[in-house]
C-alpha positions as CSV (number, residue, x, y, z in Angstrom):
1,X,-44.1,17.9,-56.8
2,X,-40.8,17.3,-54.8
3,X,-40.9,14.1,-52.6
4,X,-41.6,14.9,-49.0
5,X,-39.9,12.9,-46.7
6,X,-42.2,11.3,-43.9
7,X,-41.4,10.5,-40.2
8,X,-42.0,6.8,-41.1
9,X,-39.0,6.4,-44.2
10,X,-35.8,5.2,-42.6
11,X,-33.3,8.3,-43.0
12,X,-29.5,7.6,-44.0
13,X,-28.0,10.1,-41.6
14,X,-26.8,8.7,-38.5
15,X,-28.7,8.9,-35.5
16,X,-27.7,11.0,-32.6
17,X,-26.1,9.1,-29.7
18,X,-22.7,7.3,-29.0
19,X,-22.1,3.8,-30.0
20,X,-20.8,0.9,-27.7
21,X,-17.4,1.6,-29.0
22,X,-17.5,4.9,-28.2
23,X,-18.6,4.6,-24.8
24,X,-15.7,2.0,-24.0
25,X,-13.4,3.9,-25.2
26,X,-14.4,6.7,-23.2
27,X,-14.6,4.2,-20.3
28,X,-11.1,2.9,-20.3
29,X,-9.5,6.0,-20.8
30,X,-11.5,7.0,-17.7
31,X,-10.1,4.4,-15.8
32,X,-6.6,4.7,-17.1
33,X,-6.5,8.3,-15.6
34,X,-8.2,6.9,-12.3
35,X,-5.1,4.6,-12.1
36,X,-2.4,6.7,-12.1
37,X,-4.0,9.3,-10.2
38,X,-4.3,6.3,-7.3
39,X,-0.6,5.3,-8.1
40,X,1.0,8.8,-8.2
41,X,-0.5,9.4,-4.4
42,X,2.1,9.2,-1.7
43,X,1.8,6.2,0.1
44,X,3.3,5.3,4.2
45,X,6.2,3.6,2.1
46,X,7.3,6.3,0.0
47,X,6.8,8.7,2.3
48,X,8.9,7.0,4.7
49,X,11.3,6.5,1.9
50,X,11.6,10.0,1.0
51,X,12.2,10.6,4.9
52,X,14.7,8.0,5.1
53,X,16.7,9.0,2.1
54,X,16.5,13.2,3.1
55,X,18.0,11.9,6.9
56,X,20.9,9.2,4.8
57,X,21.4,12.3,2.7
58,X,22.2,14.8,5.8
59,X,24.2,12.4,8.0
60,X,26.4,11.5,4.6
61,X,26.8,15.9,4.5
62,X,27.4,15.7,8.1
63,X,30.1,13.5,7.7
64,X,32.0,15.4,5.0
65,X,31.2,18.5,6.3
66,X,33.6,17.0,9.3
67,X,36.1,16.1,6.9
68,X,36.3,19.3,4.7
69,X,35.8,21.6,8.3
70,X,38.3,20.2,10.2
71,X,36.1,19.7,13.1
72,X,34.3,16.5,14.8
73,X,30.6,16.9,13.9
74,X,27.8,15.3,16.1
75,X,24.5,13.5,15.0
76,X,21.5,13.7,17.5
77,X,18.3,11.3,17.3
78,X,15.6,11.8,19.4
79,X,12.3,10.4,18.6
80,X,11.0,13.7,17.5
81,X,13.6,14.5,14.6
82,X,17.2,15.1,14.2
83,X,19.7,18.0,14.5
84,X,24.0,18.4,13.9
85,X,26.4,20.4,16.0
86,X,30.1,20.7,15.7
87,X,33.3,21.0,18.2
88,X,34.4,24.7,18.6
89,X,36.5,25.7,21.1
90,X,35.9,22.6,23.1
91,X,31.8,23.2,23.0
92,X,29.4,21.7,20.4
93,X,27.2,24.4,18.5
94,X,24.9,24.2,16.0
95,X,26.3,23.0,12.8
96,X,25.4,26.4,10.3
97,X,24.4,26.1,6.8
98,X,20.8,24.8,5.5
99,X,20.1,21.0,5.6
100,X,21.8,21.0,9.3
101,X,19.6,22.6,11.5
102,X,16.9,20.8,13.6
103,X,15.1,18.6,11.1
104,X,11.4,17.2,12.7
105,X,10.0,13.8,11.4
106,X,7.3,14.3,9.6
107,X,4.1,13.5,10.9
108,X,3.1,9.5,11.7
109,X,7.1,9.0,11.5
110,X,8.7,7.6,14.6
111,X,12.2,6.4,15.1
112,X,14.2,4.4,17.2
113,X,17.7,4.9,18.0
114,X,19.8,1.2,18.4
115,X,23.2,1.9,19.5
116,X,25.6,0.6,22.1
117,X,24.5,2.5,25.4
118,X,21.1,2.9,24.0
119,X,22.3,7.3,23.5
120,X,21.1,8.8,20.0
121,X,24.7,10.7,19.1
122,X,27.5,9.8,16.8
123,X,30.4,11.7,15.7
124,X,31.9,12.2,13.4
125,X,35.7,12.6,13.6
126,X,37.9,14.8,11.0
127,X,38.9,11.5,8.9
128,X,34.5,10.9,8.7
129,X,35.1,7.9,10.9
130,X,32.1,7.4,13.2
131,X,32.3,7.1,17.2
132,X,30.4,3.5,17.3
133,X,28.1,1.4,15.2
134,X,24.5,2.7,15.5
135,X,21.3,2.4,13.8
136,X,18.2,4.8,13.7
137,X,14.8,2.4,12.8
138,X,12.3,4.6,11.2
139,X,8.8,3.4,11.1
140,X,5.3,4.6,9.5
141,X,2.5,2.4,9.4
142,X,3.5,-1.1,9.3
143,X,6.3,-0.1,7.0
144,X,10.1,0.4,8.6
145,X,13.6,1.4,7.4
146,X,16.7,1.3,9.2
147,X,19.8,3.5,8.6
148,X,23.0,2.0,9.7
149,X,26.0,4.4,10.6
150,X,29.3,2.1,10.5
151,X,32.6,2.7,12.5
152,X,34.6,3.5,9.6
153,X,31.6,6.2,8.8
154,X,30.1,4.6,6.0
155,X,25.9,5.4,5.8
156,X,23.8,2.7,4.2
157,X,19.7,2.5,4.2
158,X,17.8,-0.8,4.5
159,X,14.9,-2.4,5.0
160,X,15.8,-4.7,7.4
């Protein structure tokens, strides 16, 4: 007669189930996904950063756009966003070509325009040298940024 096996012998297959290990495993790489998910989402500062950087990036184009064009080119700040025009035939138009067209800030962005005479336009001459210091504050949040336009046309970012 061939041994039967009862539901009482201990068995030597593995039971079903996960083991602690397993489970922690499973756990941490849970949580390691949940992490950078939560650091990959745009925050106020790099949001303002990318803002910041896309404006610094414009006004430098601006600026040799006035150089290789042979024509002054104006920067306007407002508190709703930004725009360029440039000197022809003793009138400023709108500066053509993507990137200088009116550029809004985005959404929870404000800025603030600090230049002698408290007016939110520079120019930019045919050498790129600037009309006057200025400097545009962005803020978002508690979080700010400053751009600072320099006489000799020079475009720096910092959190000042």
């Amino acid at each position: 007669m061939a041994p039967s096996s009862s539901p009482c012998a201990p068995s030597s297959a593995r039971a079903n189930g996960f083991s602690l290990v397993e489970m922690l495993v499973v756990l941490f790489v849970i949580g390691l996904l949940a992490a950078v998910v939560v650091l990959s989402l745009p925050g106020d500062e790099r949001i303002l950063r990318n803002e910041a950087e896309r404006f610094a990036a414009r006004t430098i184009a601006a600026r040799d756009e006035a150089i290789v064009g042979g024509a002054p080119v104006v920067l306007v700040v407002g508190p709703a966003g930004y725009y360029f025009q440039r000197r022809v035939d003793g009138a400023w138009q709108a500066l053509p070509g993507k990137g200088f067209d009116l550029a809004a800030w985005k959404q929870g962005t404000w800025a603030t325009v600090a230049q002698p005479g408290g007016r939110g336009r520079i120019v930019f001459d045919t050498l790129g040298l600037a009309s006057g210091d200025g400097a545009v504050r962005l803020d978002r949040g508690d979080r700010h940024l400053v751009l600072r336009i320099a006489r000799d046309g020079k475009v720096t970012l910092d959190a000042a």
